[in-house]
N, C-alpha and C positions, 0 to 999 in steps of 0.2 A: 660415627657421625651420622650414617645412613639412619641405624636405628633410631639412633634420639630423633629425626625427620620424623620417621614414620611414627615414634612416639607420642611426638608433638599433635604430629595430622591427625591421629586417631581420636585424640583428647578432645581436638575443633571438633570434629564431627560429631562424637557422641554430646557435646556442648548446644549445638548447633539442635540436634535432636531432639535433647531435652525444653531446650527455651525456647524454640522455631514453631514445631510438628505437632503443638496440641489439637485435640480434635477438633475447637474451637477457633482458632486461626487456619485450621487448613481447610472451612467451611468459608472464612472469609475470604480467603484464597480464591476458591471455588467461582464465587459470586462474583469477584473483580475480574476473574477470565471469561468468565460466561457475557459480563457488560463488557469487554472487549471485544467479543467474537459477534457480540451484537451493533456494535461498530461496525464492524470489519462487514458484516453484511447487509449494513445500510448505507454505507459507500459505495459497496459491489450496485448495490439495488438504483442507487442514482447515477452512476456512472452507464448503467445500461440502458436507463430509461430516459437520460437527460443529456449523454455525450454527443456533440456535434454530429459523431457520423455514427453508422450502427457497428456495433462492437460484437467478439465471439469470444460467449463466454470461456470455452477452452483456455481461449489465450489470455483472456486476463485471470483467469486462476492462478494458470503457468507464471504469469508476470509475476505474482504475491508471491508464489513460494520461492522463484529464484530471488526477488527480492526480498524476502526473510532472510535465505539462506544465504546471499552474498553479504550481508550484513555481519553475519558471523565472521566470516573469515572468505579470501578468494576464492581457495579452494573449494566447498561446500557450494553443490549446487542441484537443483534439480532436473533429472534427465527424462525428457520424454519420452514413450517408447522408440521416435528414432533415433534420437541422442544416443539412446541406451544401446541400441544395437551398434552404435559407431563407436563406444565406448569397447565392446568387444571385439573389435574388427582392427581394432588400434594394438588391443594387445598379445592377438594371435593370427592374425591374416593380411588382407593386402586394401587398400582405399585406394580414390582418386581427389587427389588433391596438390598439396605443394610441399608438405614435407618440412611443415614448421609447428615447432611447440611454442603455444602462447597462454597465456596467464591475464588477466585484468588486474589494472593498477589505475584509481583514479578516472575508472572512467574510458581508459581508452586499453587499449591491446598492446600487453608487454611478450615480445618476444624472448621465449624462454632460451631458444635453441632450436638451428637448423637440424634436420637431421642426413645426414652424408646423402653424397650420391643422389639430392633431390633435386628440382628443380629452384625451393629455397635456397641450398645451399650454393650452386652452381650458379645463382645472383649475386651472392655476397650478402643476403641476408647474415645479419648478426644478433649474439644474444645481449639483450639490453635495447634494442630496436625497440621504437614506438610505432605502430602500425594508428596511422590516424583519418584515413579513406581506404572506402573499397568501391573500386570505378568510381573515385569523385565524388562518392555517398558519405558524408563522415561515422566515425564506426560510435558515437558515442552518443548514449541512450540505447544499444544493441546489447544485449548481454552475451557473455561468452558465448555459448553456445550458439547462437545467433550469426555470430560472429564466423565460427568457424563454420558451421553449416555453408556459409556464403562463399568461404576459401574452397572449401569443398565441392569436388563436381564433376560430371564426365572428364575423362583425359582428352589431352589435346583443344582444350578450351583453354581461354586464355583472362585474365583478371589484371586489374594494373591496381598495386599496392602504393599509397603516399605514407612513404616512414619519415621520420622524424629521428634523428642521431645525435646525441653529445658533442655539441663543437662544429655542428654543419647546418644548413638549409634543409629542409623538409626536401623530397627528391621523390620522383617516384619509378617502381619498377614496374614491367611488365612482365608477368609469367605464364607460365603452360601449364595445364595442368596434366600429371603421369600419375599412372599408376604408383603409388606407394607401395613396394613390398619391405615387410620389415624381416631385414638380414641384419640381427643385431650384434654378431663378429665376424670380425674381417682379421685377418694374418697374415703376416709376412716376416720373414729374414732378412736381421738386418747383420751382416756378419754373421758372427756366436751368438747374438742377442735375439730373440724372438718377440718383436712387438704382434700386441692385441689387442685389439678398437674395439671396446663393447659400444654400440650406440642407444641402447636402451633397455632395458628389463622388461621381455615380452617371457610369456611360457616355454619359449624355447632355447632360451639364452645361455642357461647352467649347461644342457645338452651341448649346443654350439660350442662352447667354452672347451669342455671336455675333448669335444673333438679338433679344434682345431689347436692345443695343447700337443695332443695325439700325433697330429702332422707336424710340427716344429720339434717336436722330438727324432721322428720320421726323417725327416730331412736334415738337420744338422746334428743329431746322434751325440759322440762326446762333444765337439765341439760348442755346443751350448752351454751359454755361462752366464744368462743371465733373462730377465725380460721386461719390456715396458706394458705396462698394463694403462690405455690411454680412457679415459675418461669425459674427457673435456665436449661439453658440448653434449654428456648425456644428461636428459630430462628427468630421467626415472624409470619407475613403471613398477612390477610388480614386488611387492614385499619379501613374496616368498623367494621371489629368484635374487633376490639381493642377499639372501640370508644363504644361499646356496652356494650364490657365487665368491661368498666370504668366507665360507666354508671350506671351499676348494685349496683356497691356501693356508688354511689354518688348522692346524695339529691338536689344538684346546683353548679352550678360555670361552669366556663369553661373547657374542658377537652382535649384539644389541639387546635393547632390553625396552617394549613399548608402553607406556604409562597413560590409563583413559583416565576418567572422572572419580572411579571407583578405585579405590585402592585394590580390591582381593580381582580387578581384573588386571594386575599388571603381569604382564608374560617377559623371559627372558629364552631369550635363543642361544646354543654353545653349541660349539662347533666339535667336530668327531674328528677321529686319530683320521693323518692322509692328506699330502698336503702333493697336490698333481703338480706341484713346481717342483719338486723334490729340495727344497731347503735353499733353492739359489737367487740370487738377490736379485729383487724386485723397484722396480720405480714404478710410482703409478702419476699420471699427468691428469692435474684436476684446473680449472679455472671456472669463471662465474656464469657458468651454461651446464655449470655439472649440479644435478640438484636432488635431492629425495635420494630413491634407493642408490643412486651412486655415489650419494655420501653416506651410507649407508656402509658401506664397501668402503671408500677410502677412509672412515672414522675406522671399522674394525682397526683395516691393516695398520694404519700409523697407531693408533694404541698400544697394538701388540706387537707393534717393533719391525713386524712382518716385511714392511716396505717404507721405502723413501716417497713421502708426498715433493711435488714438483709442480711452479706453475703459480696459477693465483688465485685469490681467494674464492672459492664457493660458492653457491648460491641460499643458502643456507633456508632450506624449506625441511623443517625438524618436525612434520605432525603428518599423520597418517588418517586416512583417507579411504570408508570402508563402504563398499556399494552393499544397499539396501532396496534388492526386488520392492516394487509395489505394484502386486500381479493385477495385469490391464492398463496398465498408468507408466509405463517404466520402472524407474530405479530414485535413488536416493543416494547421492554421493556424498558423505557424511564427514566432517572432522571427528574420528574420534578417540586419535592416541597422539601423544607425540612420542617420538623416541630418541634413545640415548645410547652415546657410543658406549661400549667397555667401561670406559675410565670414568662415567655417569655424565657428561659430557651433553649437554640440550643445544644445537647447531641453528636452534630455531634464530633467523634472522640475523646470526651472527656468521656462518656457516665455518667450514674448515680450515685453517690457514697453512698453508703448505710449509713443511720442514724446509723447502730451498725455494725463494720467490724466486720466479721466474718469468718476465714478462713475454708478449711474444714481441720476435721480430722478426727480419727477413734479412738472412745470411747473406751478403753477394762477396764474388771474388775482387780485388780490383789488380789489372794488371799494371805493372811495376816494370818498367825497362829495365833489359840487364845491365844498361852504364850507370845506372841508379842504385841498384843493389847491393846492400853492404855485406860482405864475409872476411875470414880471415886471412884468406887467399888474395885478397882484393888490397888489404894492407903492405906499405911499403916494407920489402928487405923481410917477408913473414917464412917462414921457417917452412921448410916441407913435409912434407909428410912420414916420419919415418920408415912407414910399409911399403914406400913407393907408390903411394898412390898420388893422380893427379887432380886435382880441382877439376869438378863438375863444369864443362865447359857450356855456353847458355845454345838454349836450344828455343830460340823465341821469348816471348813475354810468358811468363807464369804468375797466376796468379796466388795471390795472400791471402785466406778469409778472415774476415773480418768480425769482431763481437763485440759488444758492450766494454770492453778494456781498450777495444782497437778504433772507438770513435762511430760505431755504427748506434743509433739514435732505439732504444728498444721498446718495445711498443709500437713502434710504426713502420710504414715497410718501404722500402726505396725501388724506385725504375729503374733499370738501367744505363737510362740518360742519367743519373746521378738527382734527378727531380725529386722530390717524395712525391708519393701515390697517397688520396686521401679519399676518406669516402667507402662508396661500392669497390672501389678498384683496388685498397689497398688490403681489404680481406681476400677478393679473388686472387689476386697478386701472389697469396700465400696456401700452397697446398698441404693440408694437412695429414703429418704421415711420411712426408717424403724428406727426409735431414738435409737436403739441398738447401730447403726453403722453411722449410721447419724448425723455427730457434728454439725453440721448448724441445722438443723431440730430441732435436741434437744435442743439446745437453745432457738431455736424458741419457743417451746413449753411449755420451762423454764419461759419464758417471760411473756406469756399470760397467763400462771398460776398465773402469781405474777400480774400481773395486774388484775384478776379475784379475788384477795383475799383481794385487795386495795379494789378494787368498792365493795365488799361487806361486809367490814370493814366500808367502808365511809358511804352505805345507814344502816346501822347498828347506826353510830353513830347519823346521824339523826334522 
């Protein structure tokens, strides 16, 4: 089927070729682009000589080409040179800002994803946030860059954000701004199982990865039987470390495959013998803040069987996105591939859909009186225990957890007082990472429990 595609493609194009590219239509060609550029420089020429107030040219160059290039696609844009320097600072060093990923949609500032431990996240900034003022300025006529430039800033200054939420009144936050350092894994033991938070794909992420593998081997030895590989809430970031990081757990096969304009540049990536989980089952936790190279990573695994996706759908951004120096001028951040899982797979816009949906919620106990409490001990004339043992006698109120089977409401997170929390407070409500409060996580970890006690029921039975 592939080939007959690329059969087909090959045919358009040399078709395309023949009927299109004679030397006499690609002179008229010539002459309709040339009378547009003389357009384009007789607007420039009245807008500088005839606009209300006096204008730099710089900036409105600037203005045309990001306005070309937004035109394209969101992504694609052009970087000035300090753009361009913030552009690498993002993905090997430390900023001051607030420690959110955002994207244009329409005009105004879609929050892609917070990222941990920031002053974004520790708001209850969330992913799908419309960011629609900055200090009361509205953000729209700002092009991205613009945009973030303005979030951006000494640490310990402060900004007030008006977002705009699904199902709520426009609200607005005040933040600080901190140093960003990008720590993009974080570890911990949870039992036997070894959870892993990548939160982005910077140059040092495969490395990190590596090593803190290294320590959860370290510290739980045989005892480990399994791991969460958490995703949710990553932006992306670079290619190559998404191709690394796919790597790590995979033994062979292909691990994506990027497709530009030109056929003879389509590149395929396979992964090498070595899988640093050594074979043991994996859950990876994705929803719609996970986007680019960490679907990238979650296509490989679920393709190739590797891992259990978990969670909810994706953010599904399938095109890649190649910086082009323009030495004195910045960069050029270009759309110029999309790419495909394994299984050929284009996520573009549709993105990943997890093997086990899983909404979030927020686990709580509720306690249950012991004169309320049913057992078999508690029935009339019930038989005793043959071993001699006696009924657990009660020791205060204990609590029940509660799930999606047991009446707890998923997707939304409950107080205490038994109120629901909505808004900013019901994402702070819920800390990510920790199974108390974590109802994705905990399942997750529900899972590979039960899959740890298959495989070792199965090698038992042989």
């Amino acid at each position: 089927m592939i080939r007959k595609t690329l059969m087909a493609a090959g045919a358009v194009a040399l078709l395309s070729t023949t009927t299109v590219w004679t030397p006499a239509r690609a002179e008229e060609n010539n002459k309709d682009t040339y009378k547009l550029m003389e357009l384009f420089a007789d607007v420039f020429e009245k807008v500088r000589s005839d606009y209300v107030e006096p204008v730099n040219d710089e900036d409105l160059i600037e203005a045309a080409l990001n306005g070309m290039l937004s035109s394209l696609d969101p992504h694609s844009s052009y970087l000035n040179p300090k753009n361009s320097r913030d552009m690498d600072i993002n993905t090997k060093g430390e900023f001051g800002g607030l420690g959110i990923e955002v994207t244009m949609e329409n005009g105004w500032i879609k929050v892609v994803s917070p990222i941990d431990d920031t002053p974004a996240a520790r708001a209850g900034i969330q992913p799908g946030d419309f960011i629609t003022h900055l200090d009361g300025e509205p953000v729209q006529g700002l092009t991205l860059s613009d945009a973030v430039d303005r979030m951006r800033g000494p640490p310990n200054t402060e900004i007030r954000l008006t977002i705009r939420r699904a199902g709520a009144e426009p609200f607005d936050v005040k933040l600080t701004r901190a140093i960003i350092k990008i720590q993009t894994v974080r570890s911990h033991a949870e039992g036997g199982i070894g959870y892993i938070r990548i939160t982005q794909f910077a140059q040092t992420t495969d490395a990190d990865l590596r090593r803190n593998v290294d320590k959860l081997k370290k510290e739980l030895g045989s005892k480990l039987t399994g791991y969460v590989v958490d995703l949710r809430n990553n932006p992306g970031g670079l290619l190559d470390q998404a191709i690394a990081v796919s790597d790590d757990f995979l033994d062979k096969g292909e691990i994506v495959s990027t497709r530009s304009r030109r056929p003879e540049d389509t590149q395929r990536f396979f992964a090498h013998p070595g899988d640093i989980a050594n074979g043991l089952p994996m859950v990876v936790l994705i929803n719609d803040g996970s986007a680019s190279a960490s679907e990238i990573v979650a296509g490989a695994l679920q393709d190739h069987h590797r891992a259990i996706l978990m969670g909810t759908r994706s953010f599904g951004k399938g095109s890649v996105q190649t910086l082009i120096p323009l030495p004195g001028h910045g960069s050029l951040r270009l759309t110029t591939a999309r790419y495909y899982t394994p299984s050929g797979r284009s996520i573009q816009a549709v993105g990943i859909q997890p093997d086990i949906k899983v909404l979030q919620s927020r686990v709580e106990a509720i306690a249950i009186p012991e004169s309320e409490r049913r057992s078999e001990a508690s029935l009339p004339n019930a038989l005793p225990n043959p071993d001699g043992k006696a009924a657990p006698k009660p020791k205060g109120d204990q609590g029940a957890s509660i799930g999606p089977g047991a009446g707890a409401t998923i997707g939304a997170a409950a107080a205490s007082n038994g109120k629901p929390l909505t808004g900013i407070a019901a994402l702070a409500a819920i800390k990510m990472g920790d199974p108390t409060q974590d109802y994705q996580l905990a399942r997750a970890l529900d899972l590979l429990r039960g899959l740890s006690l298959y495989r070792t029921a199965e090698r038992e039975s042989n």
